[in-house]
C-alpha positions in Angstrom: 218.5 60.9 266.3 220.4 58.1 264.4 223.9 57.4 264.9 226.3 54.6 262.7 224.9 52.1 265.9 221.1 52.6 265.0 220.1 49.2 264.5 219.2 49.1 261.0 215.0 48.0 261.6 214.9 52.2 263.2 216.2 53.2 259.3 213.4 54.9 257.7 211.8 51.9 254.9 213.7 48.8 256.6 211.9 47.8 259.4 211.6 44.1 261.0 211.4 41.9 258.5 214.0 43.3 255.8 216.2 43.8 258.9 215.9 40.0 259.8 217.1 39.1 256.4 219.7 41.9 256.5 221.2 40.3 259.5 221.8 37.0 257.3 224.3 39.5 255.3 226.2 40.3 258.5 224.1 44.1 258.3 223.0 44.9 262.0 223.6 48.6 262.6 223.6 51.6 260.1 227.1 51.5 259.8 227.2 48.1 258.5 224.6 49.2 255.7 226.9 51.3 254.7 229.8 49.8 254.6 228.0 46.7 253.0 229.4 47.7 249.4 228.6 46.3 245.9 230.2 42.9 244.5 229.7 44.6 240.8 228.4 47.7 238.9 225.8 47.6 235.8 226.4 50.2 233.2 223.2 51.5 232.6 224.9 54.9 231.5 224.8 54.9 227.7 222.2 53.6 225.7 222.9 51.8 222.0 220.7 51.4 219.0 219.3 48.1 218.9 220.9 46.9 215.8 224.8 47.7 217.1 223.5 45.2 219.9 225.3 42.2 220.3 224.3 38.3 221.8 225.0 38.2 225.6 225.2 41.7 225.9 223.9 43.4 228.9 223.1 46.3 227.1 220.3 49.9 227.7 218.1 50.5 224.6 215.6 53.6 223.8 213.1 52.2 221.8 209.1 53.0 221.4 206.6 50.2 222.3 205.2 49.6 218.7 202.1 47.0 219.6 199.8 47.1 222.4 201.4 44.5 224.8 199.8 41.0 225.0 199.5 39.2 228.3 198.8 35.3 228.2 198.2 32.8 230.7 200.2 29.6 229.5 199.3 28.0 232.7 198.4 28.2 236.3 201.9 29.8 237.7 203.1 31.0 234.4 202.2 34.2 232.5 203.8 36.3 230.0 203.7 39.8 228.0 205.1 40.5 225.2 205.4 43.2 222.5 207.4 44.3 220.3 209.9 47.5 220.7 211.7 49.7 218.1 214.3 52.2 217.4 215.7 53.9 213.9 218.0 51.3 213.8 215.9 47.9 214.4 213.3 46.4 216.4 213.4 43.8 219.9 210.9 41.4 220.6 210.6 41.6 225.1 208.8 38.9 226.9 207.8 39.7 230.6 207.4 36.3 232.9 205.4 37.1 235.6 205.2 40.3 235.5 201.4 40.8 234.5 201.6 44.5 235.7 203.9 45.5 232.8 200.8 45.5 230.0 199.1 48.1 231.9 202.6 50.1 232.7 203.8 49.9 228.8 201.8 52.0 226.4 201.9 51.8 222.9 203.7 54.9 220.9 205.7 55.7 224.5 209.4 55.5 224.5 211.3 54.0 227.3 214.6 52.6 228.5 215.1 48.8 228.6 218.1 47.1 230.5 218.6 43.3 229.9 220.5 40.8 228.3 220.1 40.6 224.3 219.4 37.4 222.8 220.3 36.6 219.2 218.3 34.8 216.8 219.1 35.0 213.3 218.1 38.3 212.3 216.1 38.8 215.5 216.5 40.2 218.9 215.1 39.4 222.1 215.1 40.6 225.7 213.9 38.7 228.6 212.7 40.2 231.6 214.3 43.6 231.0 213.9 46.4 233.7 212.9 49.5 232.3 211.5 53.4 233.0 210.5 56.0 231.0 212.7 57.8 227.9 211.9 61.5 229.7 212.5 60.0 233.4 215.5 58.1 233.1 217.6 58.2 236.7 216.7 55.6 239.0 217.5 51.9 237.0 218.3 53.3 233.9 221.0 56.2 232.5 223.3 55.6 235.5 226.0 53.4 237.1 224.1 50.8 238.8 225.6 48.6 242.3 224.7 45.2 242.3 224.5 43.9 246.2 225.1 39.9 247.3 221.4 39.4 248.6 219.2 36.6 250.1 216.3 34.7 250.5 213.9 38.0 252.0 215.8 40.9 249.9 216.6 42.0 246.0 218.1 44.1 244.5 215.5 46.8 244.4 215.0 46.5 248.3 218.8 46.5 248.9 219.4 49.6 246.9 216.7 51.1 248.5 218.0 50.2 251.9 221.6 51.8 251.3 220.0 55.2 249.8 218.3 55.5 253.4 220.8 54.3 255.1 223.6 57.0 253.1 220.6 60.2 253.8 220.9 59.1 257.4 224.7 59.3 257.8 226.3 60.7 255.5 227.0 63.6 257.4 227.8 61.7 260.7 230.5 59.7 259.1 234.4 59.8 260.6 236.9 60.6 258.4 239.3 58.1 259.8 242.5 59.2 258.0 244.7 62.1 259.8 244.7 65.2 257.3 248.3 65.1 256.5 248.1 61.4 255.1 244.9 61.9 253.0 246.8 65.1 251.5 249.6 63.1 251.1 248.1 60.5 249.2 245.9 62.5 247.2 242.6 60.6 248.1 238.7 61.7 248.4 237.1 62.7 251.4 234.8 60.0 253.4 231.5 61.7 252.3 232.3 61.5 248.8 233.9 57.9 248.9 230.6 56.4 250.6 228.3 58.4 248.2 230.4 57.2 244.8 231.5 53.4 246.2 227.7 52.9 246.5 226.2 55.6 243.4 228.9 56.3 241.5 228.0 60.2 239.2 230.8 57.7 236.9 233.6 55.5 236.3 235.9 58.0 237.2 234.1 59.3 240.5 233.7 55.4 241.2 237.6 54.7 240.6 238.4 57.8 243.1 235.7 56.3 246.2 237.2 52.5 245.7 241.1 53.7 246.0 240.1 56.2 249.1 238.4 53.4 250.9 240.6 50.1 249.5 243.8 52.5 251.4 241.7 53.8 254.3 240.8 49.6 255.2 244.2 48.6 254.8 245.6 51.6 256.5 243.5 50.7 259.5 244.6 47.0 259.3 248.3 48.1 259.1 248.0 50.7 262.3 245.9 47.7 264.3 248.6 45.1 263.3 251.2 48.4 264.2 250.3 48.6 267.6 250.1 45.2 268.7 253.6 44.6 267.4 254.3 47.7 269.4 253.0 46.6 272.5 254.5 43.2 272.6 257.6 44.8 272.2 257.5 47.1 275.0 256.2 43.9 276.5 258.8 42.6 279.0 260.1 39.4 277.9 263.1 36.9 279.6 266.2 38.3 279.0 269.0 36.0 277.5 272.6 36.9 277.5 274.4 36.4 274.5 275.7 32.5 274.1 278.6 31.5 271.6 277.4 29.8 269.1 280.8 28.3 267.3 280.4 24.8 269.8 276.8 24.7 268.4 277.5 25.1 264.9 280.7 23.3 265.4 278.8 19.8 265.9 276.9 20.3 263.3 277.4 17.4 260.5 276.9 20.1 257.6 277.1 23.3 257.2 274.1 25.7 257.7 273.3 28.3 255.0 273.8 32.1 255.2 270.1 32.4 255.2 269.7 29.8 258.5 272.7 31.7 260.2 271.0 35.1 259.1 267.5 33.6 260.7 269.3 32.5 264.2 271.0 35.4 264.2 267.9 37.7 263.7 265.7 35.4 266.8 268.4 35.4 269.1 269.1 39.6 269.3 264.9 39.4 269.8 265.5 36.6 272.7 268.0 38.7 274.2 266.6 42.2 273.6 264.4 41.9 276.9 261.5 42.1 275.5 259.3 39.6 274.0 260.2 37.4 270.9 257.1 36.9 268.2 259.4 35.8 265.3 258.0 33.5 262.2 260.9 31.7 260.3 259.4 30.8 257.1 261.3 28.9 255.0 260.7 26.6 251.6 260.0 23.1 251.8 263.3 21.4 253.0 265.2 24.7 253.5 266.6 23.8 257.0 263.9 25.8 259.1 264.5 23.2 262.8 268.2 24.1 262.4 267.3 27.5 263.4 264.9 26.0 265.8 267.5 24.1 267.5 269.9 26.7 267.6 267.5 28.8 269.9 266.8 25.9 272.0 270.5 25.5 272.4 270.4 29.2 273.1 267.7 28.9 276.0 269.1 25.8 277.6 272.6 27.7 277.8 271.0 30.4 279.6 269.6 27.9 282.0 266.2 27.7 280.5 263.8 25.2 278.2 261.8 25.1 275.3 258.6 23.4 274.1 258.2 22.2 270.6 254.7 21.8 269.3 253.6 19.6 266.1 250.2 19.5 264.8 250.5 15.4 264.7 252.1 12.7 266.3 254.2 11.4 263.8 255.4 14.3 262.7 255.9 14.9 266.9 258.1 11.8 266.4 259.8 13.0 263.5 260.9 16.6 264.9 262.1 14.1 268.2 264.3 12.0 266.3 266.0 15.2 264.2 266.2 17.4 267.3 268.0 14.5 269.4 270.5 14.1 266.4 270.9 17.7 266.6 271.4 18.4 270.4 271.7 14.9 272.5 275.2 15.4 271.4 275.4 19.0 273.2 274.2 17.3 276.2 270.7 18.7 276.3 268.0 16.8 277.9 265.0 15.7 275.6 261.6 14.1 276.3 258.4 14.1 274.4 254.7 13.7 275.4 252.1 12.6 273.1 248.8 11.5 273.5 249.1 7.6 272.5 251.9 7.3 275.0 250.4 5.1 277.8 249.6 6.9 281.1 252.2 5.7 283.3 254.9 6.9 280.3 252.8 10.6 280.3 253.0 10.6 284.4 256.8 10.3 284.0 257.3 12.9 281.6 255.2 15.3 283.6 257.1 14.8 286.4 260.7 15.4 284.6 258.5 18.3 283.4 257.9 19.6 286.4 260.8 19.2 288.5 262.9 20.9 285.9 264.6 18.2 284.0 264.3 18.5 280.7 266.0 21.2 278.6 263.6 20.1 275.2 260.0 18.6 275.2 258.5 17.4 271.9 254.8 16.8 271.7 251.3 17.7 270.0 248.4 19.3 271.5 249.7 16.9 274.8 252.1 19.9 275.7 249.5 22.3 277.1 246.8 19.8 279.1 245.9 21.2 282.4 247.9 18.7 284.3 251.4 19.8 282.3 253.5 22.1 284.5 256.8 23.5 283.1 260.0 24.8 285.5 261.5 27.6 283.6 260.3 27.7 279.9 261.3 30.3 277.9 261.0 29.2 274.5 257.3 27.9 272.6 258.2 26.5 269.1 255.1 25.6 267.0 255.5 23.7 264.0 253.0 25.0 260.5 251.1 27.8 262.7 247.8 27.8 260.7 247.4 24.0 261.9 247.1 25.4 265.4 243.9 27.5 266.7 244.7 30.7 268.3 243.3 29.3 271.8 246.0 26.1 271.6 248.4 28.7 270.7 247.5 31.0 273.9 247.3 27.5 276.4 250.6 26.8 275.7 252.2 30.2 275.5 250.2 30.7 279.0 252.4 27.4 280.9 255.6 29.6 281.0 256.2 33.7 282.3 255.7 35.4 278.8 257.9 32.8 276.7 259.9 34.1 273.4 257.6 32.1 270.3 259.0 31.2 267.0 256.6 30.1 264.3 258.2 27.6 261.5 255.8 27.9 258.2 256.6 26.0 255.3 254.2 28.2 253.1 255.8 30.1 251.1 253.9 33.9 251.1 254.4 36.9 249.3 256.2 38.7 251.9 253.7 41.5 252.2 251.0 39.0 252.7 252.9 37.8 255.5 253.2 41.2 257.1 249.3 40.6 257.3 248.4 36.7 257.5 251.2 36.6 260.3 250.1 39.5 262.0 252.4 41.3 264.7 254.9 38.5 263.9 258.7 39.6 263.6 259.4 37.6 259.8 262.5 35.8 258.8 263.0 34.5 255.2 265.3 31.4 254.8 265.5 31.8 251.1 268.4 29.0 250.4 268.1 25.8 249.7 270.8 23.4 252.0 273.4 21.7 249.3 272.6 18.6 247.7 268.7 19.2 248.3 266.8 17.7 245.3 265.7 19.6 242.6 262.5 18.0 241.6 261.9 17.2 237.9 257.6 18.5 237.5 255.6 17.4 234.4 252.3 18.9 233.9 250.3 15.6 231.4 246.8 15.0 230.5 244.3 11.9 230.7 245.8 10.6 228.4 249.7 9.8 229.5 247.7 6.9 231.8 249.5 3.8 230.2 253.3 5.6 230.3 252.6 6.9 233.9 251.6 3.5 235.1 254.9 2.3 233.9 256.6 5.0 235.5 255.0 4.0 239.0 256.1 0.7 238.3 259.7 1.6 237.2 259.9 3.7 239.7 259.1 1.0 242.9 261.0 -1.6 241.2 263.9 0.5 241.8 262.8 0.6 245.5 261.5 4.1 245.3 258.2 4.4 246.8 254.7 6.7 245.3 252.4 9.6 246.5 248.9 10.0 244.5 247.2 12.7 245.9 243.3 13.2 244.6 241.2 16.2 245.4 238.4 14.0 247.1 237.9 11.2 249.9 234.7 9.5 248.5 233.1 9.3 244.9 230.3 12.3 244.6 227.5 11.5 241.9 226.4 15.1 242.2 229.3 16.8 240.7 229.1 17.6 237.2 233.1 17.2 237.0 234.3 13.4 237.4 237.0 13.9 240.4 239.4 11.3 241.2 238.5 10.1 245.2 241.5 8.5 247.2 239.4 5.4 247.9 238.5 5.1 244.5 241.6 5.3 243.1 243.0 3.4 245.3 241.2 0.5 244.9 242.1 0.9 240.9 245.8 1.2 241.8 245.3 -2.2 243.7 243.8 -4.1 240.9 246.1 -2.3 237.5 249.0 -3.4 240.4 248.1 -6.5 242.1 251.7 -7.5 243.0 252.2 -3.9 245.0 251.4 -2.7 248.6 248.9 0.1 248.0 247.5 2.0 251.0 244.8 5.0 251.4 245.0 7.9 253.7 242.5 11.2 253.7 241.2 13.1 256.7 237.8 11.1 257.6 240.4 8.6 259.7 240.7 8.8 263.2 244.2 10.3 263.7 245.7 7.0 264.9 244.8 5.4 262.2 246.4 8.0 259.7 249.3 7.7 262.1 249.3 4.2 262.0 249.7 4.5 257.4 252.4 7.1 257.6 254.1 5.0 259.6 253.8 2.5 257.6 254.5 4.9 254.7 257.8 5.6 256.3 259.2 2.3 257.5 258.7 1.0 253.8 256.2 -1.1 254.3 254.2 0.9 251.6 254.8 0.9 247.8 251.9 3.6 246.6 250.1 5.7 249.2 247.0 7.2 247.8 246.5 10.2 249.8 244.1 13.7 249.5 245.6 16.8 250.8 246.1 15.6 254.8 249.8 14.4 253.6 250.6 18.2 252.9 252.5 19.1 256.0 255.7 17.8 257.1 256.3 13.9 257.1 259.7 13.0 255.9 259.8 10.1 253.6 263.2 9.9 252.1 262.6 7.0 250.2 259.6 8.8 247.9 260.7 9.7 244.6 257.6 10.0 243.1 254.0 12.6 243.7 251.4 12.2 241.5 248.6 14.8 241.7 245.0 13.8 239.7 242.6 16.8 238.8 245.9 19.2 239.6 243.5 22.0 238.2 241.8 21.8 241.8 244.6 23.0 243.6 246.4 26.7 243.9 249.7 26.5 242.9 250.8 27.0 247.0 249.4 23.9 247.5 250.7 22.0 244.3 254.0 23.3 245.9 253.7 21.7 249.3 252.2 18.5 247.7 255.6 18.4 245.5 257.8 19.2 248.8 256.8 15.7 249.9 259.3 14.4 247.2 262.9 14.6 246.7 263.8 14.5 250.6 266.5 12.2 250.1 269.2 11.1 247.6 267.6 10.1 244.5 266.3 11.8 241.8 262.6 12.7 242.1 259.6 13.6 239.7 256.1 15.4 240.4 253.3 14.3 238.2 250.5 16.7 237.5 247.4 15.3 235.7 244.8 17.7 234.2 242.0 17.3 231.5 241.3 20.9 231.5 242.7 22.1 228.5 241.7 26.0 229.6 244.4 28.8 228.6 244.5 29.4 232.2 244.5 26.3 233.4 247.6 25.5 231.4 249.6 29.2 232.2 249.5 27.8 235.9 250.5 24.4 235.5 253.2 25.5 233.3 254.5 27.5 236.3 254.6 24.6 238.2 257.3 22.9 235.9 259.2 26.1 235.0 260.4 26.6 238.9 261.3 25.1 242.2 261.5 28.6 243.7 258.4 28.5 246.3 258.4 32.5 247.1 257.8 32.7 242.9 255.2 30.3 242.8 253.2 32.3 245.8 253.5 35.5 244.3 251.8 33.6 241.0 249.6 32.2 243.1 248.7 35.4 244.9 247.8 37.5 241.5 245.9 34.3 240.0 243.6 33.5 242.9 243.9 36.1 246.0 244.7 35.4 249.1 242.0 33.2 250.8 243.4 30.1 249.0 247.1 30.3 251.1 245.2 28.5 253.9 241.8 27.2 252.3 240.0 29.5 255.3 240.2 32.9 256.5 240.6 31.9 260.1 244.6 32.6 259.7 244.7 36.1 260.6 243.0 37.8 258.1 239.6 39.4 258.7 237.1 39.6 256.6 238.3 42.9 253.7 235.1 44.8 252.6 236.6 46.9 249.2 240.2 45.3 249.8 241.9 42.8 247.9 244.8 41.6 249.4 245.9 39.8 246.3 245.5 42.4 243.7 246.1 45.4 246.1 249.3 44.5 247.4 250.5 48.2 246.0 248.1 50.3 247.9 249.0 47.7 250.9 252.4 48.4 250.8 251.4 52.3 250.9 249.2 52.0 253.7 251.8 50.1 255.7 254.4 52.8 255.1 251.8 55.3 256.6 250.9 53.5 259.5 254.7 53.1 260.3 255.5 57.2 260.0 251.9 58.1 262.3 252.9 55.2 265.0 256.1 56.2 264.8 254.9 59.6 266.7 251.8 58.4 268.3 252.5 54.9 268.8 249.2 54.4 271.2 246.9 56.8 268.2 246.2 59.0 271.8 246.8 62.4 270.2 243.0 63.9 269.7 243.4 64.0 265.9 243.8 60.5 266.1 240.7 59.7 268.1 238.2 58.3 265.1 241.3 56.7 263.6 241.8 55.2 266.7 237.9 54.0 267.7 238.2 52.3 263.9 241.4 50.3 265.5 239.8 49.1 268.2 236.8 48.4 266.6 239.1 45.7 264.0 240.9 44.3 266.7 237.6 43.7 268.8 235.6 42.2 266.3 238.5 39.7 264.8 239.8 39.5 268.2 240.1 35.3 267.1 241.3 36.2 263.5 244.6 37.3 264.5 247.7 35.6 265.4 
């Protein structure tokens, strides 16, 4: 008896050797097979005469074979048939290679059904290869909506559909309906039977369109009830309890005034912090929108109630950075601040640990330093990490592990649709800082072509003589030969900079340097001592240089619009006027329609919803290790409807069965535990 956790070599046809290339897939178990669904449908489902048949077309023909097919041996490897097929209409010329057995399986004065791609030539037509069945036994590649299946060395298409059909007769009957009655009444969608027999052999379009919106909502309805519950059980999670601290001395020595937004953000962590239980709170905020005010404030908060906090940056200089603001902030308040990197020399780390440890510090600042083995804190309360996706999950759970359940806020500089962030962020509490401090730059963006070279040149040079100083970003590190597109490299481009500007201080940094060295050119980058910095994407995140007025980004058609947004928030961080660059020989419609938003708006939460519809979701982070596991029908980016839906839903049922315990709930609960076990490292 098979069950959805038969391995897939016991399903009747698969055996050992398709189920070893089946594994390559991710396909282990019969549930897997099933819920391994098609990257694209054929439509084999209506046929057209041969004449209304166009070039490219992948088109189904019923025509009679009107030769007797000729098979010829061109050379050892190579052999073709060909004959000639007609219809009332026209007549197609098909050539088989390699396919010897189709002369003996085509008879002359027999009609059949071809499938293939037409070519055009002049007045004739030709298809290659086409796959074919008899005109009075149409069904099983012809007539029909076909699935098309990602495959691999070991497997085709043939074998794969095979290998589902099996796998469907074996289950079908055995499979869950995961959603509770009330909300697939609710939501008007097809029963599980139905949605795994259409998704994978669809009757039609129709049938097809009802099995992908049952199981697109039943996937992210799982997703939202996982995510649900974990947000649900760190909040019945006992956390340390602050009491409420006035904040007018804090906001008092301020040296500007904070935003609503920033108020409306402290506000927001600080009723978490002193709610009792646990605080899981993201504060995600545009590029230069104020987000370690509100950082500070809750340290402030902490060290009032007798407590500390730990800051965490992904790099040292941007450790050093978050030091120097954060001492500006709150030496004045009379908190106590150290930092612990790991260039500091040992006898400098021994010291810190110490302070550390007998409970002297109110604020430590550091990188990954902060949660070594040998690093004990007195009393921490609060974790701050700085750009979450820099960190793994693991660093994450080290540090969070030093104190007794400390509250965490998570500063993000990524702007993201904000029910993407319900997912990417996972159980996270989310605050929006959606206003800009006064007097932040507004920075002018121009989207150019090859061949603005010459003017942009004397724009660099304009722009340093005035004392300003230049970021070139390129896509690449190194020159490739094997691309087929030229790419601008960082060291290549560099070294063209230094010779077209002989009398400037040009530097290179990309992520192939040891992270002292790329510590060492920011530095350098910062104090001035660099004119144009020639960078790829590692200058991104954070580091402040105030004296940049000037980003220029080669091949801009290489990065998502999220990313040509946090490249651009490395300019205008200081008093003068500042420009954004964006260089592009691809003269595609599309291509252009996203540049163009680039120089229409400043507005970051705009450009990631642009950014969302044009190229998903994967491309926020460049990986899908940020909290999202792997979606099987789902698409975050164009489903963000049926998301919002599903989330709703999942909110109502754990509203009444927060834990999914109620026996109704039981299979939705097993699919719960099921997501959470497998992307156990996915989510944040």
């Amino acid at each position: 008896m098979t069950d959805l956790n038969t391995d897939v070599r016991y399903i009747k046809g698969i055996g050992e050797k398709k189920a070893q290339a089946l594994s390559k897939l991710g396909v282990f178990s019969l549930r897997d097979l099933v819920s391994f669904f098609p990257r694209k449908y054929e439509d084999r489902s209506t046929v057209k005469p041969i004449a209304l048949t166009c070039e490219g077309e992948s088109v189904c023909i019923e025509a009679m074979v009107a030769d007797t097919p000729r098979l010829t041996r061109v050379r050892r490897g190579l052999e073709l048939v060909k004959l000639r097929a007609v219809d009332e209409s026209g007549s197609v010329d098909i050539t088989f290679f390699n396919q010897p057995y189709a002369k003996d399986n085509l008879h002359r004065g027999e009609s059949y059904v071809f499938f293939g791609k037409i070519e055009v030539n002049g007045v004739r037509r030709s298809l290659i290869n086409p796959v074919y069945e008899k005109a009075d036994g149409t069904g099983r590649v012809t007539g029909r909506i076909i699935p098309v299946y990602r495959v691999c060395a070991g497997l085709n298409q043939r074998t794969m559909l095979q290998a589902v059909r099996q796998g469907l007769d074996a289950c079908l009957e055995q499979l869950p309906d995961v959603l509770p009655h009330e909300v697939r009444e609710r939501c008007q969608l097809a029963q599980t039977g139905y949605a795994f027999e259409n998704i994978h052999f669809p009757a039609d379009f129709e049938a097809l369109e009802l099995a992908r919106r049952r199981l697109i909502f039943e996937e992210l309805f799982v997703l939202a009830c996982a995510l649900g519950r974990m947000r649900g059980e760190r909040t019945r999670e006992q956390g340390i309890r602050m009491t409420g601290s006035d904040l007018s001395r804090f906001w008092a020595a301020l040296p500007f005034s904070p935003t609503g937004a920033q108020r409306r953000a402290v506000e927001q962590a600080m009723a978490d912090m002193d709610s009792g239980a646990v605080m899981n709170r993201l504060v995600q905020g545009d590029v230069g929108s104020g987000k370690t005010l509100v950082a500070a404030a809750l340290i402030w908060h902490c060290a009032a109630n007798g407590y500390m906090s730990a800051f965490m940056a992904p790099t040292e200089i941007l450790a050093e950075q978050h030091y120097h603001t954060l001492t500006e902030l709150l030496g004045p308040l009379g908190l106590r601040i150290g930092k612990l990197t790991g260039s500091m020399t040992a006898k400098e780390k021994r010291q810190v640990k110490e302070t550390l440890k007998a409970g002297q510090l109110d604020l430590i600042i550091g990188t990954h330093a902060l949660f070594s083995q040998d690093v004990e804190y007195e009393r921490l309360a609060l974790v701050v990490t700085d750009e979450q996706h820099r960190f793994g999950v693991g660093q994450r759970s080290a540090l969070i592990g030093k104190g007794q359940k400390p509250h965490v806020l998570v500063m993000s500089a990524t702007p993201i649709p904000r029910t993407l962030a319900l997912i990417i962020y996972g159980d996270l509490d989310v605050s929006v800082i959606d206003e800009l401090p006064p007097g932040r730059q507004k920075v002018d963006t121009f989207a150019v072509n090859e061949s603005y070279r010459q003017r942009l040149n004397t724009f660099i040079r304009k722009q340093v003589k005035e004392g300003r100083q230049v970021f070139v970003v390129c896509p690449m590190v190194e020159e490739n030969e094997e691309l087929a597109v030229k790419l601008k490299s960082a060291q290549e481009h560099a070294a063209e900079l230094s010779e077209t500007f002989p009398d400037l201080r040009v530097g290179c940094i990309h992520g192939k340097l040891k992270a002292k060295d790329k510590d060492a050119i920011m530095a350098a980058m910062v104090a001035g001592e660099i004119d144009i910095l020639v960078a790829t994407t590692v200058i991104e995140v954070g580091v402040d240089v105030p004296n940049a007025a000037l980003i220029i980004v080669e091949n801009a058609e290489r990065f998502g619009l999220s990313q040509l947004h946090q490249l651009r928030g490395r300019v205008g961080r200081g008093q003068h006027k500042s420009y954004c660059v964006l260089v592009s020989d691809n003269d595609g419609e599309e291509n252009k329609a996203r540049l163009s938003i680039m120089t229409k708006t400043n507005d970051g939460f705009k450009i990631s919803e642009e950014d969302l519809r044009l190229r998903g979701p994967g491309d926020f982070f460049g990986s899908r290790q940020h909290g999202l596991p792997e979606m099987h029908v789902a698409d975050l980016g164009a489903d963000v409807n049926v998301l919002q839906k599903a989330q709703q839903e999942a909110n109502l049922l754990l509203a009444s069965d927060p834990a999914l315990s109620l026996p109704e709930h039981a299979a939705l609960r097993e699919s719960v535990d099921r997501l959470l076990r497998v992307n156990a490292d996915s989510f944040n």
